[in-house]
C-alpha positions, 0 to 999 in steps of 0.5 A: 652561216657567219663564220669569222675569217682569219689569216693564220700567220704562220707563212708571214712570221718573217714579218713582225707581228705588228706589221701582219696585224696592220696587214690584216686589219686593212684587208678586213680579215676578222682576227688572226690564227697566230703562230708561236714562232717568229716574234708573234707569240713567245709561249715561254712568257706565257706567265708575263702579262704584260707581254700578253697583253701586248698582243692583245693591244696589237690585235686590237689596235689593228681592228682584229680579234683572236680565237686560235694559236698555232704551234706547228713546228714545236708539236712535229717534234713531240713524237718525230724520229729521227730528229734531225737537220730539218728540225733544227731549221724550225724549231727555237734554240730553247727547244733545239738545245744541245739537239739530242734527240730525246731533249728535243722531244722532251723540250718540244712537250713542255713548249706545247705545255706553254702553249696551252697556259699561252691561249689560256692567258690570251683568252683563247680556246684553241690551238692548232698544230701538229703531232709528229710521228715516230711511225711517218717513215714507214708509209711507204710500206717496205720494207714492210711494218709489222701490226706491232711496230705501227701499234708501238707507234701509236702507243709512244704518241698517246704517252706523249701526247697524255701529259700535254693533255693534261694541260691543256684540259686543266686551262680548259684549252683544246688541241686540233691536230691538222690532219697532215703528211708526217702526222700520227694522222694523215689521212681518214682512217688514220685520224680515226685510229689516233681518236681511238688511241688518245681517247680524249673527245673534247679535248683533242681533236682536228684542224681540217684544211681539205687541201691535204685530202685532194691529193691523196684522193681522199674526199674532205666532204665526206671527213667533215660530217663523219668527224663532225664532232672532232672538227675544232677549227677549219683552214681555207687552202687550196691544193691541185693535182696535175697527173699527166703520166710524168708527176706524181703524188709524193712530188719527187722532191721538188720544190713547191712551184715546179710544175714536174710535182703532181700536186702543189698549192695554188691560189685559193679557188682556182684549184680542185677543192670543190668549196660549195659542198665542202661549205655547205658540209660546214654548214650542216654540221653547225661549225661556226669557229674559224675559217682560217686563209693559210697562205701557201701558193708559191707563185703568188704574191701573198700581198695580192693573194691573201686579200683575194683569198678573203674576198673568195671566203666571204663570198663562200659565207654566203652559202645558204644552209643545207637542202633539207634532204642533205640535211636529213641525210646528214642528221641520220649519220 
């Protein structure tokens, strides 16, 4: 099944977007995942189109094309608390403002609101990015949570999240939530419980990039065809666990590439997700959007890995449809 392969440029916003586009262009990626941070895409100027138009000459100056915006920093502060120093370090100084806690929260709403009018402008469907969550610092379960406090917490994420909603169904845009760490869903059960509570199919649904499944020791396979129809959008990251009795899965606090972690990214195909069925999943579900390479192994050049990890998608396009008893299996679910 042919899918188009982008780069998403949330990991390269260091770099002007101009540059990134001359990068991608020459390794023959398809388009861009382009993020709504550094000097990629400024939402706010959603309404300019001569700015719009602008990225689309970057684009296509540079052979790309685009189906899907990202706005990952902004979207964690809709619903985060506490809101604090790490937010500061990632959000613009429109949201951040004078930092209290519930100005950045509403602020963060309107940004994402931008977003949406952003993609519509620029001609695109989808936007990815993340939620936050009011009910994250309670995962490790003690002291305990009460039913009604996680209740209470998917309760202040659809009053959030509702109005955002309502913008991106009135541009005729899509929001997928990558299902991640620190997210209103983070894993299997929690994506299902955030569907329930938002209760807006078609107009919300998930990012899935199986490199947050492998180590919480969840299956991205069997994710992809039970959430066939909420999937809008796809990363290509590989993730691996090393357990050795020492590391362990929360990593300790410790930086990406130290090897005392449990789990850290590594270059794409050398690491514990098992691509072949997980493409072949995609393929009989009939998802044909987007495979974006989100670069993330910190010991790795990205100027050598982001062509590599290419190189490896586009061998896994080529992934034949699905046995006919999967297939079959599938179509019964």
């Amino acid at each position: 099944m042919t899918r188009p392969i982008t780069l998403f440029t949330g990991q390269w916003a260091d770099l002007p977007f101009e540059e990134v586009a001359r990068l991608a262009g020459e390794w023959g990626f398809d388009g861009l995942e382009i993020a709504c941070w550094g000097d990629h895409i400024d939402v706010s100027r959603w309404d300019d189109a001569e700015y719009v138009q602008s990225r689309r000459d970057i684009l296509e100056r540079n052979g790309l094309q685009v189906w899907t915006i990202a706005n990952h920093l902004a979207g964690q502060a809709v619903c985060d608390d506490p809101i604090d120093q790490r937010h500061r370090d990632i959000l613009s100084d429109r949201v951040w403002g004078d930092g209290d806690p519930e100005g950045v929260r509403q602020r963060a709403a309107d940004e994402l609101k931008d977003t949406a009018r952003f993609a519509a402008k620029l001609g695109v469907k989808t936007v990815t990015g993340f939620t936050g969550s009011s009910i994250w610092k309670y995962v490790a379960m003690f002291p305990p949570a009460t039913d009604e406090m996680v209740a209470a917490g998917y309760q202040d994420f659809t009053d959030r999240w509702n109005p955002i909603l309502d913008v991106f169904e009135e541009v005729g845009v899509r929001f997928a939530l990558e299902v991640h760490p620190s997210e209103i869903a983070y894993d299997y059960w929690t994506a299902r419980a955030a569907l329930e509570a938002i209760g807006r199919p078609g107009v919300f649904g998930f990012n899935f990039d199986p490199s947050h499944f492998i180590w919480q020791q969840l299956d991205p396979v069997a994710f992809v065809l039970d959430y066939a129809d909420h999937i809008f959008h796809v990363h290509v990251k590989e993730s691996i666990t090393h357990l050795d009795g020492r590391n362990g899965v929360l990593g300790s606090h410790l930086p990406w590439a130290d090897p005392r972690r449990g789990w850290t990214f590594v270059s794409t195909g050398h690491g514990a997700v098992q691509w072949n069925p997980l493409f072949r999943a995609l393929n009989a579900i009939g998802y044909d959007g987007p495979t974006s390479v989100e670069w993330e192994d910190a010991g790795m050049d990205r100027l050598v890995g982001a062509p590599e990890a290419l190189a490896f998608v586009r061998k896994l396009a080529q992934i034949t449809p699905p046995h006919a008893a999967f297939d079959a299996a599938f179509s019964s679910r």
